[in-house]
C-alpha positions in Angstrom: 0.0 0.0 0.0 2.8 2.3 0.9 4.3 1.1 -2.4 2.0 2.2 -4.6 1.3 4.9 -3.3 5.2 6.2 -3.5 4.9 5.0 -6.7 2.5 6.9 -7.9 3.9 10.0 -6.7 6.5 9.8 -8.2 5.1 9.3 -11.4 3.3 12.4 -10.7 6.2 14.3 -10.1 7.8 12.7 -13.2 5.0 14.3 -15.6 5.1 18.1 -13.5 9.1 17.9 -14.3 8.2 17.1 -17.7 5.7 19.8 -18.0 7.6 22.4 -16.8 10.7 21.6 -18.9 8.1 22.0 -22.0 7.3 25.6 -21.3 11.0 26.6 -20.5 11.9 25.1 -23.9 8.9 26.8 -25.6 10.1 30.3 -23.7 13.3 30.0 -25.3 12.8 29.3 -28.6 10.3 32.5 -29.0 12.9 34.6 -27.4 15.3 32.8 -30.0 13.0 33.9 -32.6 12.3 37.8 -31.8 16.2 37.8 -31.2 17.0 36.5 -34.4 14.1 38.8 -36.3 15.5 42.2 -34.2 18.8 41.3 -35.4 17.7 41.3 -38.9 15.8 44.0 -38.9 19.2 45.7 -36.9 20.8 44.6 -40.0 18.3 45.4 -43.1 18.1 48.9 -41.2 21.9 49.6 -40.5 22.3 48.7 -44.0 20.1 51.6 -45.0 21.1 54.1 -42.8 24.8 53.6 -44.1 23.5 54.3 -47.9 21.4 56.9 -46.7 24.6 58.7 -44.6 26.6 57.9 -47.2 24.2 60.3 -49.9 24.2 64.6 -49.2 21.1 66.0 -47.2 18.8 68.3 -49.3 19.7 70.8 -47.0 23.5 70.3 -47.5 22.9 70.0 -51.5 21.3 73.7 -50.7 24.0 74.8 -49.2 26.2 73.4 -51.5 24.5 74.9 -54.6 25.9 78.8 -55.2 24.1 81.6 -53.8 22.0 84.4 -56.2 23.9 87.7 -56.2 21.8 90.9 -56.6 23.6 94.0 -58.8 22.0 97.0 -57.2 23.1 100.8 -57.3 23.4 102.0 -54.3 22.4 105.7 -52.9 23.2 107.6 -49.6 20.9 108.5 -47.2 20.6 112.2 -46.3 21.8 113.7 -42.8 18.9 116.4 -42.9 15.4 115.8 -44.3 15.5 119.3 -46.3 12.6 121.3 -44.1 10.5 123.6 -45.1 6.9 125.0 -44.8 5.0 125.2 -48.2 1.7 127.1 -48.9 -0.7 127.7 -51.9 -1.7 130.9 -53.0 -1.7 133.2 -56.3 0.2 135.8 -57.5 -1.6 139.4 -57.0 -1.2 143.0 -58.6 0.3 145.5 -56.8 -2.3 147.8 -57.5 -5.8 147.3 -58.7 -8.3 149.5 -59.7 -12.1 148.9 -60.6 -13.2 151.4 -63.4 -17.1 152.5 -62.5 -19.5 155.1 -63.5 -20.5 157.8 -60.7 -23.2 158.8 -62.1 -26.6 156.3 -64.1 -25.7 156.6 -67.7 -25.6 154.1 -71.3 -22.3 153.2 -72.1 -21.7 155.1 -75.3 -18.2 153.5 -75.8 -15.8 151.4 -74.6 -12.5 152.3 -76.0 -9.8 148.8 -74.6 -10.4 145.4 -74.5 -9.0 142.7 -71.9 -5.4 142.8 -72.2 -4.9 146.5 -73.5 -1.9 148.1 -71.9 -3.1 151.9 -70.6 -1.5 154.9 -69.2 -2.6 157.2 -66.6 -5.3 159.7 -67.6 -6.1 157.5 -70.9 -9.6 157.8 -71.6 -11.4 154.0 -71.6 -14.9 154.7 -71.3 -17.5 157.3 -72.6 -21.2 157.7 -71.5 -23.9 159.2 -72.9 -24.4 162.6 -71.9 -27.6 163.7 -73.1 -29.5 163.5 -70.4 -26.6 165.4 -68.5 -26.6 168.4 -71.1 -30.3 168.5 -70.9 -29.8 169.0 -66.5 -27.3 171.9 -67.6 -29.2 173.6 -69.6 -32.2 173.3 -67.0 -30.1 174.7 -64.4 -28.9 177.5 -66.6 -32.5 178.7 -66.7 -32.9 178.9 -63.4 -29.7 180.7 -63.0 -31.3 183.1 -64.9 -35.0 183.4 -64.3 -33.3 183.6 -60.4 -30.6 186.4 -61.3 -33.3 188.5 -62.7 -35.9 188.0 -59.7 -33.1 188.5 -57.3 -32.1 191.7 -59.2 -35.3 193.2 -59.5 -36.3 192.4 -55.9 -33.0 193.9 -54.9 -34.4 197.1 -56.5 -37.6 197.1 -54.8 -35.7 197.0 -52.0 -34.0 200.2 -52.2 -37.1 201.6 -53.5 -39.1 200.8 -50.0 -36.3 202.4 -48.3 -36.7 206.0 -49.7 -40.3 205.8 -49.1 -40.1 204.5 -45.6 -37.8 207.0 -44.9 -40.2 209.6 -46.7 -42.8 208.5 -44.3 -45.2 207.2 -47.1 -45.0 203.3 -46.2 -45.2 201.5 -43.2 -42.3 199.6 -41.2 -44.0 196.3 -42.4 -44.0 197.0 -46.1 -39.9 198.0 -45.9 -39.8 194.5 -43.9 -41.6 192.3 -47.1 -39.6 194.6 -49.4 -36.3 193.4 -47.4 -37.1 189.9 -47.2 -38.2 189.7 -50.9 -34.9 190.6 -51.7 -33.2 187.7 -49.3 -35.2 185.6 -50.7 -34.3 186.0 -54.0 -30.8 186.3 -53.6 -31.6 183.1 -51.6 -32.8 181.3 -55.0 -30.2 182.6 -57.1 -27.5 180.5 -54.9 -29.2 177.9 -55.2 -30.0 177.8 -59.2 -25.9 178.8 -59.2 -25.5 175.7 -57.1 -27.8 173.1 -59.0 -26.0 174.9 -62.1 -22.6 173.7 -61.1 -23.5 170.5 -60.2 -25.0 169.9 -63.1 -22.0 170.7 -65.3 -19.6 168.7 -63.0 -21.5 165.4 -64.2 -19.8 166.3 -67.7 -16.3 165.6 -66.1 -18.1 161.8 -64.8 -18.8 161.0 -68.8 -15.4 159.7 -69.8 -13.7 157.5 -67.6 -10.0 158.1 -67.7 -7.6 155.3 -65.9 -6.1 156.8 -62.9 -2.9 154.4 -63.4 -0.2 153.0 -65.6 -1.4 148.9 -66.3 -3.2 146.7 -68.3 -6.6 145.7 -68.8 -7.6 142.6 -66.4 -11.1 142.6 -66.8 -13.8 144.0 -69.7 -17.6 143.8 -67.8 -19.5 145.9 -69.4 -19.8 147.1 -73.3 -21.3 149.8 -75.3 -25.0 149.9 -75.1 -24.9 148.2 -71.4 -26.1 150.9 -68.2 -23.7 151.8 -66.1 -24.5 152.7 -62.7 -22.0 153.5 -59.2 -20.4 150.0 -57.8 -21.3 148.6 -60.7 -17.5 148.5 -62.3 -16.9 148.5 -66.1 -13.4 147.5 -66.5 -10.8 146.2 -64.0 -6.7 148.0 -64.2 -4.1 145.8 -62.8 -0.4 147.6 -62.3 2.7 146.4 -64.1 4.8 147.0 -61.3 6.6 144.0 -59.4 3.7 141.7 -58.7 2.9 140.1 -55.3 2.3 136.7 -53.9 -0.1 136.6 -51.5 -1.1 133.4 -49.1 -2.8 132.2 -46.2 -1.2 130.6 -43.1 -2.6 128.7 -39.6 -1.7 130.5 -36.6 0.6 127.8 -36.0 2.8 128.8 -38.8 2.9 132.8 -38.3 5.3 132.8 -35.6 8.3 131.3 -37.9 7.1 134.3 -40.4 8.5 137.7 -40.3 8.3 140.9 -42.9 11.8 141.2 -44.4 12.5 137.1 -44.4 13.1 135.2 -47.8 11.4 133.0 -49.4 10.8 131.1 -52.8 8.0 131.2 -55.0 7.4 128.1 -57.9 4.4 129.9 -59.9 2.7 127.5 -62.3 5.4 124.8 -62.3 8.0 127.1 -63.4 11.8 127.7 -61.8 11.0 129.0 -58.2 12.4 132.7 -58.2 12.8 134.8 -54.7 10.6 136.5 -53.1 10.6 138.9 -49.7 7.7 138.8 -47.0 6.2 142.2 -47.5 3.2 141.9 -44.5 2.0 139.4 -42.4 -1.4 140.1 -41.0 -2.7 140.8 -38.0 -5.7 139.2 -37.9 -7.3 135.9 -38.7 -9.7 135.4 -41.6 -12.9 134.6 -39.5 -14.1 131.5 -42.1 -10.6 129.7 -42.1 -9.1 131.3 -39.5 -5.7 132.0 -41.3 -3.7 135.3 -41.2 -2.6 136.7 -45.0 1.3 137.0 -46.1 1.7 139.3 -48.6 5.3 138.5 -50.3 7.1 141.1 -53.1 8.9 139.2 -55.8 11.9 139.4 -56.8 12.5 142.1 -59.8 12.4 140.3 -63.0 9.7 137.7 -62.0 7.7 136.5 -65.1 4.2 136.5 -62.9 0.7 137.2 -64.2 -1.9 138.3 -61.3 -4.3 135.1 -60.8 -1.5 132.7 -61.0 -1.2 129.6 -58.4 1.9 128.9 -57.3 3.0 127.7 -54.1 5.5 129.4 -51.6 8.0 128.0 -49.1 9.2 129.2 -46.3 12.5 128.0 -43.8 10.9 126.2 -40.8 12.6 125.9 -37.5 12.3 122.3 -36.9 14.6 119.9 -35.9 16.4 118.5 -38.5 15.8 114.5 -39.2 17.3 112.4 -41.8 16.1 111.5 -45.0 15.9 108.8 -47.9 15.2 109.0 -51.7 11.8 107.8 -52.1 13.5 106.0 -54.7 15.0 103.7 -52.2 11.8 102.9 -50.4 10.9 99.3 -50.6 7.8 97.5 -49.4 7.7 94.0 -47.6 5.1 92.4 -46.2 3.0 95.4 -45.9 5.7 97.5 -44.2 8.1 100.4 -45.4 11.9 100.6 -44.9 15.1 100.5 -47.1 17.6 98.1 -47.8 20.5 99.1 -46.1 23.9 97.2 -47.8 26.8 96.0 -45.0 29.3 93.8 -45.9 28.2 92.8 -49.0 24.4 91.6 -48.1 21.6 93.9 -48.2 19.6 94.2 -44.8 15.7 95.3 -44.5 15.4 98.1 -42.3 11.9 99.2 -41.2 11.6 103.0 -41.3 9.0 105.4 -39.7 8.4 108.1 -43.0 7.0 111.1 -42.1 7.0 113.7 -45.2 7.7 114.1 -48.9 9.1 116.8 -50.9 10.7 117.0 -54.2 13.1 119.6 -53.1 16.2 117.4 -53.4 19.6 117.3 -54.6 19.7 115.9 -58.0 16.5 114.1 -59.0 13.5 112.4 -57.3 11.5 113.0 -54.1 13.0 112.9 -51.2 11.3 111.3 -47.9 11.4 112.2 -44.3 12.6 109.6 -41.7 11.0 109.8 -38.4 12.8 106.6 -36.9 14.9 103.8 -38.4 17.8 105.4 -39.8 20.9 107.8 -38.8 21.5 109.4 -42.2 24.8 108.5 -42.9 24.2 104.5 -44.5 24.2 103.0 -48.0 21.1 102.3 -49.1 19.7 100.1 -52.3 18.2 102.1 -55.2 15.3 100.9 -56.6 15.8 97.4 -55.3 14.2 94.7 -57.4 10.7 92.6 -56.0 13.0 89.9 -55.6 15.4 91.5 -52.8 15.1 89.9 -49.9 16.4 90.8 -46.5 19.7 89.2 -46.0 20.5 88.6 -49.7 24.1 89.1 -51.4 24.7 92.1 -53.4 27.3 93.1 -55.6 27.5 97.6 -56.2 27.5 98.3 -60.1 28.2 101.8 -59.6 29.7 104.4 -56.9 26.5 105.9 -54.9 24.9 109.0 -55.3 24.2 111.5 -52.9 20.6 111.1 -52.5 20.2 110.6 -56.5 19.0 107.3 -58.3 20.9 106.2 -60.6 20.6 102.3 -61.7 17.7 100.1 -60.9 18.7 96.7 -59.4 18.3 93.7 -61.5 19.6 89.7 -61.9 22.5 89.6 -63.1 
């Protein structure tokens, strides 16, 4: 009994030794396996990676290939934006006279047309005078239906006297006697007076031009009424003309009478010009104060021309670009500014323009981003970009464009 029972036992024991041996062999041979596979794969994998170290990068064939190399012209920037204030206005006579009638009367004649040079005392217009000849002779009758009342009361007069003094008339008679007589002389004044005025409205029938000039303005013609503020023609002196504008109270300080200035009248060559008055008060619609300006003798100016003047400001001076330098990327302003060979993107701050420049173009205030004194690209091509190479194709000009950039 004891016997069997060792016996079976051990068989027991026999089949968990075998069992157990199983599943160690079976863990062995699948680590076998994945090592095997992961050394393959270690392998097929190192095997690639030594072709693939073995080719260039695409960022080393890049580097490798030869950078593109901009030809630009190059300008300087300017040390002083050149800083003036400018104004509108029109060039004005010095002298201007409105030609009218004193006195309601038909234009008989008109004797210059617009343009007509005249001299003083030149006779321009001539009224009719018929009606003024017919008020002359009127008063000349009553001159002398009132002389002969005046002389015969006069003799009445005397004649009262005797008898009052005879005793024959009363105190009252000699009284209406005397102021008969007054009263007459009274009337014959005053026919003299109507008399004289009557023949001064001859001197009113031609209009003579009270200074040397020319013809501006023809508003009336023969056959038209003339009538007082009503005027006729309009006489502009030949002297040296004026320029007169209209500056903000802001500006009038930096003005003075005596101070120069330059005048460009209708596009033309800007010719000097002294400040003649500055005003004293302020146009009440647009509150700005006239500057009257005499220009300089020999100035080719018509009155009614628009020109514009310029006057020295006292501001502080800030550099200054061509405009023909200013480049635009991504939706910014700034230059290309060249060191070492490259071409850098330099944001700018631009304030104002003018064309007032040394050589040719318009020249742009810089508010912030430059010192004045660097080499900048002129005209720089779409394709610049910041940090490009660039290669100079001519000396630069002082604030001047000369060559555009382009490939080579």
């Amino acid at each position: 009994m004891i016997f069997e029972q060792f016996v079976i036992s051990a068989a027991g024991w026999s089949c968990s030794v075998r069992h157990a041996c199983g599943r160690l062999v079976t863990r062995v041979a699948r680590a076998l396996f994945f090592a095997s596979a992961a050394v393959g794969a270690a392998a097929l994998f190192g095997c690639d990676a030594s072709n693939e170290a073995a080719k260039p990068s695409a960022v080393l064939r890049a580097a490798e290939k030869p950078a593109e190399v901009y030809e630009v012209a190059l300008v300087k920037a300017l040390d002083a934006f050149p800083s003036a204030y400018e104004v509108a206005g029109s060039v004005a006579a010095d002298e201007r006279v409105e030609i009218a009638s004193r006195i309601p009367a038909y234009i008989r004649e008109v004797a210059v047309k617009e343009g007509d040079a005249v001299k003083k005392g030149e006779a321009l217009v001539r009224l009719d005078d018929a009606e003024i000849e017919a008020a002359v002779r009127s008063a000349e009758a009553q001159v002398f239906a009132a002389r002969a009342a005046s002389r015969d009361a006069a003799i009445d007069a005397e004649k009262y006297a005797r008898l009052y003094k005879d005793g024959f008339i009363s105190e009252q008679d000699l009284r209406k006697a005397n102021l008969k007589r007054d009263a007459s002389a009274s009337t014959l004044k005053e026919a003299e007076a109507f008399l004289t005025q009557a023949k001064n409205q001859r001197r009113y029938v031609v209009l003579a031009s009270p200074i040397d000039g020319r013809v501006a303005k023809r508003l009336r013609r023969a056959g038209d009424m003339a009538a007082p503020a009503f005027p006729i023609l309009v006489i502009e002196s030949e002297r040296a003309p004026r320029f007169e504008v209209h500056v903000p109270e802001t500006r009038l300080a930096d003005i003075k009478p005596g101070m120069r200035a330059s005048v460009e009248i209708s596009g033309r060559h800007a010719v000097g010009a002294s400040v003649e008055l500055v005003g004293s008060s302020a146009d009440a619609a647009t509150r700005t104060f006239l500057v009257r300006l005499q220009l300089d003798e020999g100035a080719q100016a018509a009155p009614g021309e628009f020109g514009r003047a310029r006057f020295k400001a006292a501001e502080p001076a800030r550099p200054a670009v061509p405009e023909s330098a200013v480049a635009v990327r991504g939706g910014v302003e700034g230059v290309f500014v060249v060191r070492d060979g490259r071409a850098a993107f330099t944001w700018l701050r631009l304030g104002r323009r003018t064309s007032d420049a040394v050589g040719s173009g318009d020249i742009v205030e810089v508010v912030a981003g430059l010192k004045g004194d660097e080499l900048l690209v002129d005209r720089p091509s779409e394709r610049l970009s910041d940090g490009d190479s660039v290669r100079v194709a001519e000396p630069p000009s002082n604030g001047a464009s000369s060559t555009s950039a382009a490939r080579p």
